[in-house]
Backbone bond lengths (Angstrom), bond angles and torsions (degrees), N, CA, C in turn:
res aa  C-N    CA-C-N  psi(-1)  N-CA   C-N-CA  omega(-1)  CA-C   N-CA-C  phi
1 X - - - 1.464 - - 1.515 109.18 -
2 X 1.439 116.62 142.32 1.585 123.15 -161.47 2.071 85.01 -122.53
3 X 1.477 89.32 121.75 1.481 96.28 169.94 1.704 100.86 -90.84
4 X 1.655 121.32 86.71 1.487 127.91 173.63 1.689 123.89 -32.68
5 X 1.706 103.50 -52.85 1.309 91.17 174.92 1.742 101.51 168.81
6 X 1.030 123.12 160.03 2.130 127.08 -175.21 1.311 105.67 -70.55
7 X 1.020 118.02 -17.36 1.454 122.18 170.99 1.788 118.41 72.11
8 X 1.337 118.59 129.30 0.998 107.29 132.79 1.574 109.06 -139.35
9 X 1.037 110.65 -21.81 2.037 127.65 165.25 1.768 100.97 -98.63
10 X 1.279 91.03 111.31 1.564 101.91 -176.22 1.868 105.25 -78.88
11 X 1.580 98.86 116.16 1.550 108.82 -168.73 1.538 116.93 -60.23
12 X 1.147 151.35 179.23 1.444 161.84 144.14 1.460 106.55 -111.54
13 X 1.460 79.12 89.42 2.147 102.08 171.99 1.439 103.95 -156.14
14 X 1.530 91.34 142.51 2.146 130.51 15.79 1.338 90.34 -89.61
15 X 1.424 85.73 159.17 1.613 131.49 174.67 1.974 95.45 -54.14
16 X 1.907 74.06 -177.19 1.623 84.39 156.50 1.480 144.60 -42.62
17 X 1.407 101.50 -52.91 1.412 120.27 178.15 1.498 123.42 -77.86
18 X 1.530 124.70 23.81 1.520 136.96 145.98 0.734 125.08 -47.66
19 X 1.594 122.33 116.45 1.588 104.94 176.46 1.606 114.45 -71.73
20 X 1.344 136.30 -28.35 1.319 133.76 160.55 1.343 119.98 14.15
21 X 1.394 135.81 135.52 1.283 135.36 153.42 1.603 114.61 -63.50
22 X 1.121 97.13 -56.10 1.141 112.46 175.17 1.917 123.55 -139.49
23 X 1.514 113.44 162.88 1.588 114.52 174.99 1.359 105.88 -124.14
24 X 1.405 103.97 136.06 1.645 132.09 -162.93 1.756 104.57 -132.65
25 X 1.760 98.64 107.31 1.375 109.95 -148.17 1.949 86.55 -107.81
26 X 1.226 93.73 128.99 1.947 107.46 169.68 1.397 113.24 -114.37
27 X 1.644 98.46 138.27 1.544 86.17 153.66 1.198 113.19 -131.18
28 X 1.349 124.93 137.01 1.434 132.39 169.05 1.541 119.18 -69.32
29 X 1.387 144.29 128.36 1.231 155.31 -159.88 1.578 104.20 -154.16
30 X 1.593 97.54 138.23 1.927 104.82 159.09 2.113 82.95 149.28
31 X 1.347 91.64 164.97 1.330 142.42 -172.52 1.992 78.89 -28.16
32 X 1.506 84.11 172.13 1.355 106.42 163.59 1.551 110.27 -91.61
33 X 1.677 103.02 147.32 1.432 114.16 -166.67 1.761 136.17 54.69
34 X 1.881 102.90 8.72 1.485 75.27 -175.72 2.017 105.28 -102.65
35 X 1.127 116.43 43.20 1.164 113.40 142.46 1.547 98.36 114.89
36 X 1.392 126.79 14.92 1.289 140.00 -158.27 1.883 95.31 -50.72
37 X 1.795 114.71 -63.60 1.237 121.57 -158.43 1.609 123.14 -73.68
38 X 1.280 99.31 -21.26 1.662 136.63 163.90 1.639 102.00 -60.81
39 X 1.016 120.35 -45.49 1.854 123.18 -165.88 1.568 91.82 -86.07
40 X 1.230 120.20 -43.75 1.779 119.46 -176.26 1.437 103.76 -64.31
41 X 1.401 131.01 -66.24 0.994 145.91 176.65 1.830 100.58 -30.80
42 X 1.082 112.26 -66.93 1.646 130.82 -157.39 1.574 91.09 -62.92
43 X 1.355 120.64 -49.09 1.115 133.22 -152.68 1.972 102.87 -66.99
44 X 0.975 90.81 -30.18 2.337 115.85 -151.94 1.546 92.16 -92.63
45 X 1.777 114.66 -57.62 1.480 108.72 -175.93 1.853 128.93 -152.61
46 X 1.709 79.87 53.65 1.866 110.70 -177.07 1.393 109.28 39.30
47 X 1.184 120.84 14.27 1.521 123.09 175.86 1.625 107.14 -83.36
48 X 1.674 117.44 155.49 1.058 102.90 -163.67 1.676 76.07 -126.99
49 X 1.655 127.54 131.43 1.601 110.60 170.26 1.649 100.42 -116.74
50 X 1.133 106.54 147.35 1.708 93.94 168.92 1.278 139.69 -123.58
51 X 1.594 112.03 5.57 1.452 112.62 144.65 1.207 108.08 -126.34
52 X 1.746 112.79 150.28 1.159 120.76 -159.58 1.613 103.27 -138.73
53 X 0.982 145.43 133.93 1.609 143.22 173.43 1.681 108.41 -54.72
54 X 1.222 105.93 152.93 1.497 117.00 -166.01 1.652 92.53 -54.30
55 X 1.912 116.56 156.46 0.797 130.61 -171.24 1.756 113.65 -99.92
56 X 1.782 93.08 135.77 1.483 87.11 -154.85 1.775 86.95 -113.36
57 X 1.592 114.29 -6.74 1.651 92.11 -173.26 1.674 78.27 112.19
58 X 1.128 136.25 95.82 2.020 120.73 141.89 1.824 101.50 -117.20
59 X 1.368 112.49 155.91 1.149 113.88 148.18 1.457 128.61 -89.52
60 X 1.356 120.72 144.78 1.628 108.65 179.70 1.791 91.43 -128.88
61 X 1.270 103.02 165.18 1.592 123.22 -157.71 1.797 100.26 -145.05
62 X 0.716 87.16 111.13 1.835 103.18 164.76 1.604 125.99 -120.27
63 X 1.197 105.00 135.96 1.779 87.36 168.20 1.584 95.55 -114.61
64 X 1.406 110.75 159.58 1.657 129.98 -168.57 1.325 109.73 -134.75
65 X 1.673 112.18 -156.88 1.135 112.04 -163.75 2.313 84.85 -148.62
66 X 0.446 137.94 97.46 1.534 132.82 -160.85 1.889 89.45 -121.00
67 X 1.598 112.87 110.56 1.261 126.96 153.28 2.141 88.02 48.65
68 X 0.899 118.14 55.18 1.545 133.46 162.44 1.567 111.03 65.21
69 X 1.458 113.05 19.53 1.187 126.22 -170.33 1.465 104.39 -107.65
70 X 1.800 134.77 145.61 1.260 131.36 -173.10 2.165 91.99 -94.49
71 X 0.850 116.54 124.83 1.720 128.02 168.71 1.254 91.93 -114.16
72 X 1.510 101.03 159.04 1.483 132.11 159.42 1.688 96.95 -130.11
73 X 1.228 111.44 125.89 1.418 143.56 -171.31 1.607 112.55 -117.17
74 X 2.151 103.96 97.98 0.853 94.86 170.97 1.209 124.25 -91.62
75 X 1.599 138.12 -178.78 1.621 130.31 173.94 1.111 120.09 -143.08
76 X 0.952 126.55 74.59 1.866 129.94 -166.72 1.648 102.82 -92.68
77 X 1.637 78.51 129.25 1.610 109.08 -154.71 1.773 84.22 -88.36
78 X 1.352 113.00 159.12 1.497 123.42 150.33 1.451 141.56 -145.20
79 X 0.837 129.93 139.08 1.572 132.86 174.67 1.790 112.57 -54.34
80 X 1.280 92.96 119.15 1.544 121.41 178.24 1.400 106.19 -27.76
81 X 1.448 104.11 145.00 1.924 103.33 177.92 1.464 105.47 -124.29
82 X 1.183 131.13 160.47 1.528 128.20 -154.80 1.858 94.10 -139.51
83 X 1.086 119.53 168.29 1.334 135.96 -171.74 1.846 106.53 -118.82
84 X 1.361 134.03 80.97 1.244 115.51 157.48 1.583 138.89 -96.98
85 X 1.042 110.47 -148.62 1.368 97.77 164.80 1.503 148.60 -63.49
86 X 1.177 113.52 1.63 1.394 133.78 -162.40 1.885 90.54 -136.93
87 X 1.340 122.78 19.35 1.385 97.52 -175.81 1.428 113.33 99.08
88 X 1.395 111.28 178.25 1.270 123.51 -149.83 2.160 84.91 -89.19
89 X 1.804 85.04 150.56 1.383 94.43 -166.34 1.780 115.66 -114.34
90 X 0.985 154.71 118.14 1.307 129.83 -109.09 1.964 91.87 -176.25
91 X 1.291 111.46 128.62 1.583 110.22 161.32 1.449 98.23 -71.36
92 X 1.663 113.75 176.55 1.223 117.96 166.27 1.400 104.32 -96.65
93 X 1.412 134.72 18.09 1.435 137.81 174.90 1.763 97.45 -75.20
94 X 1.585 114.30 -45.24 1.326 135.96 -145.96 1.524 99.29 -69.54
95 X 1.509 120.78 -43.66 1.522 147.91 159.87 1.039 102.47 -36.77
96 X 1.986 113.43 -78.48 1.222 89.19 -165.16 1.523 137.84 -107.73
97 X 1.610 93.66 34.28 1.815 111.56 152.20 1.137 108.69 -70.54
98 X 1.420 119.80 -78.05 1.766 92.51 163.82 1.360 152.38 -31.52
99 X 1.035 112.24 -29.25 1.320 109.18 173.26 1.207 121.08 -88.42
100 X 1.771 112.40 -13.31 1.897 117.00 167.05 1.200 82.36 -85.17
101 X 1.065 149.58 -26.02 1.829 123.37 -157.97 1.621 101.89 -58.89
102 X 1.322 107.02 170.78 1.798 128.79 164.36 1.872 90.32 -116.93
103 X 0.965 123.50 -22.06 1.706 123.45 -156.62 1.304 120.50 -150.88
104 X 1.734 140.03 131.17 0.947 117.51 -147.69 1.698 96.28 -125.07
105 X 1.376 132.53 141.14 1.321 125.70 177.39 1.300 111.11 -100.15
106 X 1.584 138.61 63.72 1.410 126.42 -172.60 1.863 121.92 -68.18
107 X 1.564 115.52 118.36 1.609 110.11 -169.62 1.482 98.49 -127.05
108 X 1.537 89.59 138.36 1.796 114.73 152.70 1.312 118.22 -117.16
109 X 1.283 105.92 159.92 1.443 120.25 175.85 1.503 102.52 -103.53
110 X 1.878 107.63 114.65 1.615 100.86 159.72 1.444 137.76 -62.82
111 X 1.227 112.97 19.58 1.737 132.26 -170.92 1.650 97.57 -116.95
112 X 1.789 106.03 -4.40 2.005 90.46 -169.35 1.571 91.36 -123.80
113 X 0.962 148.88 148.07 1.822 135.75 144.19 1.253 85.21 -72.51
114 X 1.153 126.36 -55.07 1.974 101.65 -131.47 1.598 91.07 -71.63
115 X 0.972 129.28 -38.11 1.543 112.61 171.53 1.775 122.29 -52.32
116 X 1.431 114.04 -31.64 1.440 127.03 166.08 1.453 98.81 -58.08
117 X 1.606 121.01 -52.66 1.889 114.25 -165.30 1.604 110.21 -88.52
118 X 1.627 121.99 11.59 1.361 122.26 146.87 1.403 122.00 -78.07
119 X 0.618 126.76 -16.49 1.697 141.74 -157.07 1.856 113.22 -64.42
120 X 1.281 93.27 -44.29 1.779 112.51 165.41 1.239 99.73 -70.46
121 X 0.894 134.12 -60.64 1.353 123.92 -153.85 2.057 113.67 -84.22
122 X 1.370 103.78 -19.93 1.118 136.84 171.91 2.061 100.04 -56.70
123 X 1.298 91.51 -68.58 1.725 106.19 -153.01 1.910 90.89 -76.89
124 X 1.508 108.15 -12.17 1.652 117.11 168.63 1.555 99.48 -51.82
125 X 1.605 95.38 -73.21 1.927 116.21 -166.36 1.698 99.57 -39.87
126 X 1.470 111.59 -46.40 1.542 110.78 173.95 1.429 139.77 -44.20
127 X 1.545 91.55 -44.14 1.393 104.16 168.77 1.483 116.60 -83.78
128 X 1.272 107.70 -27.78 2.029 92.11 168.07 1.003 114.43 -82.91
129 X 1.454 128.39 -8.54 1.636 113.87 177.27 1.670 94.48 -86.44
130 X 0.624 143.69 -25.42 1.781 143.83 -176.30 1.758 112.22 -106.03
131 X 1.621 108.86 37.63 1.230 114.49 -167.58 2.013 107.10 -90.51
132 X 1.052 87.26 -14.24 1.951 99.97 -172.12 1.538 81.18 -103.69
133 X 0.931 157.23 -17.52 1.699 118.96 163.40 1.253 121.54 -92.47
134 X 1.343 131.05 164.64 1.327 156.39 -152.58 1.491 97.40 -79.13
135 X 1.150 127.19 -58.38 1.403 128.48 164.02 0.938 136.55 -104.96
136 X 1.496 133.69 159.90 1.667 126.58 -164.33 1.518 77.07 -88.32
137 X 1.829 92.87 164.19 1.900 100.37 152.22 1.211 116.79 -84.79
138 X 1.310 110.16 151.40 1.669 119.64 153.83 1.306 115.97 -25.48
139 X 1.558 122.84 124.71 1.414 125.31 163.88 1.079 118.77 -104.20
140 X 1.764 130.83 152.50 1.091 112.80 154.22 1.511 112.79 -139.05
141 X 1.434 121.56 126.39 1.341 108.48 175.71 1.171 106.02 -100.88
142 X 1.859 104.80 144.62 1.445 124.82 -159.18 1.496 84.81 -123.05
143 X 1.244 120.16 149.07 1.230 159.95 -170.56 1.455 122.74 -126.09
144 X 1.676 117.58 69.24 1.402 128.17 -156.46 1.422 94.82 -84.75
145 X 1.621 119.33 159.30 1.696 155.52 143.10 1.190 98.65 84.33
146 X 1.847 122.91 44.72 1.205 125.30 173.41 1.737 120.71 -42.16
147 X 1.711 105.28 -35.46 1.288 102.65 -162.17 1.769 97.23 -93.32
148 X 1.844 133.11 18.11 1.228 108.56 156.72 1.949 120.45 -99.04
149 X 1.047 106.01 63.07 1.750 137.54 169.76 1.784 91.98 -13.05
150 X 1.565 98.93 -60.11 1.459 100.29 -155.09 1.789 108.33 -68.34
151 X 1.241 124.70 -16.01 1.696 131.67 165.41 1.649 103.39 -96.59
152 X 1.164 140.33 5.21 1.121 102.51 -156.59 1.716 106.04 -76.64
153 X 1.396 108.61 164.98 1.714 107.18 -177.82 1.847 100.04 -121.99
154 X 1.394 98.92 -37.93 1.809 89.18 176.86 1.369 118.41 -76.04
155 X 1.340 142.36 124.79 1.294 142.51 161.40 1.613 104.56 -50.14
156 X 1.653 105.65 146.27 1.278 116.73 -160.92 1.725 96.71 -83.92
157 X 0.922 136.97 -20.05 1.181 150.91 157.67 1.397 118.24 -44.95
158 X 1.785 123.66 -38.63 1.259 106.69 -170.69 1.902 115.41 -101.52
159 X 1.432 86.31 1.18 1.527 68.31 164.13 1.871 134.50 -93.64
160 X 1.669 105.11 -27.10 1.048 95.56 143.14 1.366 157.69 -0.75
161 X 1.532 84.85 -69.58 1.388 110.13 173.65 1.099 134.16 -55.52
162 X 1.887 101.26 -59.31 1.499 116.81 169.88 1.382 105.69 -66.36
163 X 1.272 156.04 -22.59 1.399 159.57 167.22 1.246 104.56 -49.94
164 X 1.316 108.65 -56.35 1.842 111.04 176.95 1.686 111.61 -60.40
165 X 1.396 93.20 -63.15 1.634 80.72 -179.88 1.649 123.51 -65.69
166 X 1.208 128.05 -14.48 1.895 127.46 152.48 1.683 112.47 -73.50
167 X 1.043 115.72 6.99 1.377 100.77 -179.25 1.283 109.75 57.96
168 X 1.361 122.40 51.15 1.237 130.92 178.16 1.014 127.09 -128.09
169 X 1.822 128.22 134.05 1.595 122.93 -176.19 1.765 108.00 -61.08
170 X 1.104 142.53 140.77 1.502 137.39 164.53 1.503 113.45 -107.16
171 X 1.433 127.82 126.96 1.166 139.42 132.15 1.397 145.93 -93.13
172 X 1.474 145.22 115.62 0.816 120.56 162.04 1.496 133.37 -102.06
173 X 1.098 110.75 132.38 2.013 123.22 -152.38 1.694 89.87 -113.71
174 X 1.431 75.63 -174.34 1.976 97.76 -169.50 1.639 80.48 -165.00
175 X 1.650 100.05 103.30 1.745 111.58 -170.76 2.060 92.19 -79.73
176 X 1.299 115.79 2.94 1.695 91.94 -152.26 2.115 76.02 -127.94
177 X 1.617 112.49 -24.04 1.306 100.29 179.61 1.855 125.11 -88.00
178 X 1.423 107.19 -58.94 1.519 121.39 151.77 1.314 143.71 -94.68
179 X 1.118 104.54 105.61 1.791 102.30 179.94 1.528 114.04 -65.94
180 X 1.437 109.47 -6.62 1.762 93.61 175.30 1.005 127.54 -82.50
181 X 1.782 121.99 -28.69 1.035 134.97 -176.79 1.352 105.66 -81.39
182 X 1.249 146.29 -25.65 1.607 145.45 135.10 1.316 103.97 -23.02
183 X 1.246 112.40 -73.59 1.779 115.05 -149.13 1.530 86.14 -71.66
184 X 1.507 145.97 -43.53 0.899 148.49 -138.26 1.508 105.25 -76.17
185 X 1.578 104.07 -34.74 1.490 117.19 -175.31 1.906 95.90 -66.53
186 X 1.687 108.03 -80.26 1.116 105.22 -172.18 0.965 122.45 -39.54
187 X 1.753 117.91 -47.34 1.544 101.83 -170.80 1.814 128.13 -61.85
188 X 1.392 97.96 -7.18 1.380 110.68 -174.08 1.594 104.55 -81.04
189 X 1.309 114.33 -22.93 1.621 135.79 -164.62 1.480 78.19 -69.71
190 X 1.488 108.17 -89.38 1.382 132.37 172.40 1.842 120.86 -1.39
191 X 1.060 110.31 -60.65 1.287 135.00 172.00 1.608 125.69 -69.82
192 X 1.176 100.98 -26.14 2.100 115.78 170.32 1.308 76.95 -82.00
193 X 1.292 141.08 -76.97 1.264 143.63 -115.89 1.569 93.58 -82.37
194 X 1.784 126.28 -40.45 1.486 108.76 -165.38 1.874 103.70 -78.09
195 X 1.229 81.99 -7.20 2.480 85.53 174.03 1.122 111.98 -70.09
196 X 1.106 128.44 -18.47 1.159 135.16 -153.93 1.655 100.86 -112.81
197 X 1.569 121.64 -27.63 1.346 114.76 176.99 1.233 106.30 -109.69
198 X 1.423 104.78 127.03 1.862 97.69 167.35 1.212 124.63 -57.23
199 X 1.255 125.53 163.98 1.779 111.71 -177.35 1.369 110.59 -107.65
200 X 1.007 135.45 97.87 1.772 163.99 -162.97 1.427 87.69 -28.99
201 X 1.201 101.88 127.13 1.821 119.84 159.01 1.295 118.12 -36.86
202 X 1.289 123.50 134.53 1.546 120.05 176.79 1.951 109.81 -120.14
203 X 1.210 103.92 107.89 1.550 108.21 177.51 1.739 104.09 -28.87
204 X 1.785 99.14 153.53 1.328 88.61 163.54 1.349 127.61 -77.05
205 X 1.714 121.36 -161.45 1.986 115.77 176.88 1.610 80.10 -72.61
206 X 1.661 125.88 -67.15 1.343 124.18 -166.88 1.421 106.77 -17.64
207 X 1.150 96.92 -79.48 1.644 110.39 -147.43 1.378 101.65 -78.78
208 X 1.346 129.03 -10.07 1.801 110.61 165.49 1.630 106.10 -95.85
209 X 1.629 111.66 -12.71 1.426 103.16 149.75 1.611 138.42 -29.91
210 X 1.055 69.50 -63.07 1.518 98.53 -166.37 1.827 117.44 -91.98
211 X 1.118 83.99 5.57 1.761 103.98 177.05 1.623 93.12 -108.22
212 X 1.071 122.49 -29.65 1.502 115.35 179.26 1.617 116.60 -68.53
213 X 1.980 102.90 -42.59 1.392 116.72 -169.73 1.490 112.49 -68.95
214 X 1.607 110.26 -9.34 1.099 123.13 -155.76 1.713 110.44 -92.69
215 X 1.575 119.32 111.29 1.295 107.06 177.99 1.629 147.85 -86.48
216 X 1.177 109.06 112.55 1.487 113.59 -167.37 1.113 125.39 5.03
217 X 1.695 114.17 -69.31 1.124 140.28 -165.97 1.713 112.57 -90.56
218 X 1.357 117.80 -20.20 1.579 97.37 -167.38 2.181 86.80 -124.55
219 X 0.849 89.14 147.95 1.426 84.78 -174.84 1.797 102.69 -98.24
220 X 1.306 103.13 145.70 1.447 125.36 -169.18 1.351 106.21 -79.33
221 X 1.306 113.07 124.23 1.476 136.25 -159.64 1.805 96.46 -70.92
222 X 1.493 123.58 145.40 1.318 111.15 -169.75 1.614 97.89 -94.95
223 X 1.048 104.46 142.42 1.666 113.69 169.30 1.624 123.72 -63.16
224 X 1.478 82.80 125.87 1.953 94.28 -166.23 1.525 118.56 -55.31
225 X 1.055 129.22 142.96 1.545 129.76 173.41 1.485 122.03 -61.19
226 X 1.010 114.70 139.18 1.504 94.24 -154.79 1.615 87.65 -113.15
227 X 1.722 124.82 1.52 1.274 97.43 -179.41 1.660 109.65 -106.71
228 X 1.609 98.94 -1.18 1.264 121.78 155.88 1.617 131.54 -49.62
229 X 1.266 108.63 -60.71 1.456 138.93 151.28 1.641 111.27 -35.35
230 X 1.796 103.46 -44.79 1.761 83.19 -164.77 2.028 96.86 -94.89
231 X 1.309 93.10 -4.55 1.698 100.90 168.38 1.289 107.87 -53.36
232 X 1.160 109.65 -90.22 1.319 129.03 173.64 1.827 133.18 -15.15
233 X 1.937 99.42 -45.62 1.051 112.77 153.91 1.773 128.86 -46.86
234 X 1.410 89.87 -66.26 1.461 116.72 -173.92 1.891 109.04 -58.66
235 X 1.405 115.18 -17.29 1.293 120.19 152.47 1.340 131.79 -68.59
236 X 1.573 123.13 -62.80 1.137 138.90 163.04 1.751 110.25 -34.53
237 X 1.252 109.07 -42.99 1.366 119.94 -174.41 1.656 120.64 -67.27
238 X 1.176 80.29 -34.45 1.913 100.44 168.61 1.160 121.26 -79.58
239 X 1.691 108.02 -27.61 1.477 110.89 -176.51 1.520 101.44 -72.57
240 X 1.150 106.69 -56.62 1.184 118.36 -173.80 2.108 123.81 -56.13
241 X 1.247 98.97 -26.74 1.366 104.10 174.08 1.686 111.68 -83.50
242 X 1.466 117.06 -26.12 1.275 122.25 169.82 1.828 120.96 -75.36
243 X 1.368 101.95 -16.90 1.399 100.44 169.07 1.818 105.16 -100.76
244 X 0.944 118.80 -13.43 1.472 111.38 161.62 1.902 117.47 -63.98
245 X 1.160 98.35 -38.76 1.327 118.72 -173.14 1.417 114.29 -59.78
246 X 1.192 93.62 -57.67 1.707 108.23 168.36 1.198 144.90 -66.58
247 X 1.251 103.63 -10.18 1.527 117.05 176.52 1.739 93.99 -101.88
């Protein structure tokens, strides 16, 4: 896993020179503290960490192996959004992860409601930043710190629910207990998301051969006809045997 950068201009990586088929861009979103950087982390390199310095927004970059295909997997992390009086409360970093995303990671913590009663209004901001394309992205609401039972405040029942009514896949994980049910979520993200993109044409060996041999500046002379050539011969040859003839 490649920690890209703290962000405040969200990068486009890797570059050119990826071997990747393709890049499959996430963004993680939800409340402060319910475990957003912990689920990326867990998700990228089965490690589980559990304190982490306040969240500033990083991108992380992986390359994988998805159903025998090479991906590069981006993960743009974000800083927690809060609910006040005027509505949902939001950096403009938070915006415009969404709006680079292809895929959206929406999380609560079952230990918080008020992070559960952003969530509508949350998966709202989603859909207006992705209002000019043809299709929404993939959602998924994740359902973080399944395994602390003894706080929990959301009933396991209501997220479900709200999942159904957003048109949204639901999981609920435990980023610090199982790594499968992590990977299990994303990779499912992962997998809607590569159906949905065609996988970019790849020149042939020929023709990027020969696109290599080929120089910028002087243009490559076209190759002579060769049945042209034996025309041409086979004229001259006649001409020439008919003036032998004649004399």
């Amino acid at each position: 896993m490649r920690l890209v950068q703290n962000m405040s201009t969200i990068a486009e990586y890797p570059g050119p020179d990826c071997l990747a088929n393709r890049v499959i861009k996430i963004a993680v979103v939800g409340g402060s503290g319910v475990g957003k950087t912990a689920l990326v982390v867990r998700f990228l390199t089965k490690r589980f960490i559990g304190d982490y310095e306040r969240n500033a927004g990083s991108l992380y970059s992986r390359d994988v192996q998805l159903d025998g295909e090479q991906v590069a997997i981006q993960v743009q992390d974000t800083p927690g959004v809060q609910v006040n009086a005027n509505g949902l409360s939001c950096t403009d970093h938070v915006t415009r992860s969404i709006q680079w995303a292809d895929a959206v990671v929406m999380v609560y913590s079952v230990t918080d409601h008020r992070s559960f009663d952003l969530i509508g209004q949350l998966h709202q901001l989603v859909s207006h930043a992705h209002a000019e394309r043809s299709t929404p992205p993939p959602i998924i609401l994740l359902a973080n710190k399944a395994d602390l039972l003894h706080v929990r405040r959301v009933d396991a029942q209501q997220g479900p629910l709200l999942a159904s009514a957003l048109s949204c896949f639901f999981y609920e994980v435990s980023a610090s207990e199982d790594y499968s049910q992590v990977h299990g979520a994303f990779h499912r993200l992962c997998r809607e998301l590569a159906k949905r993109q065609p996988l970019p044409s790849q020149p042939s060996v020929t023709a990027a051969g020969s696109e290599k041999r080929r120089s910028p500046l002087i243009p490559r002379p076209k190759s002579p006809n060769m049945q042209d050539l034996k025309r041409r011969f086979k004229q001259a040859l006649s001409a020439k045997v008919r003036t032998v003839t004649s004399v």
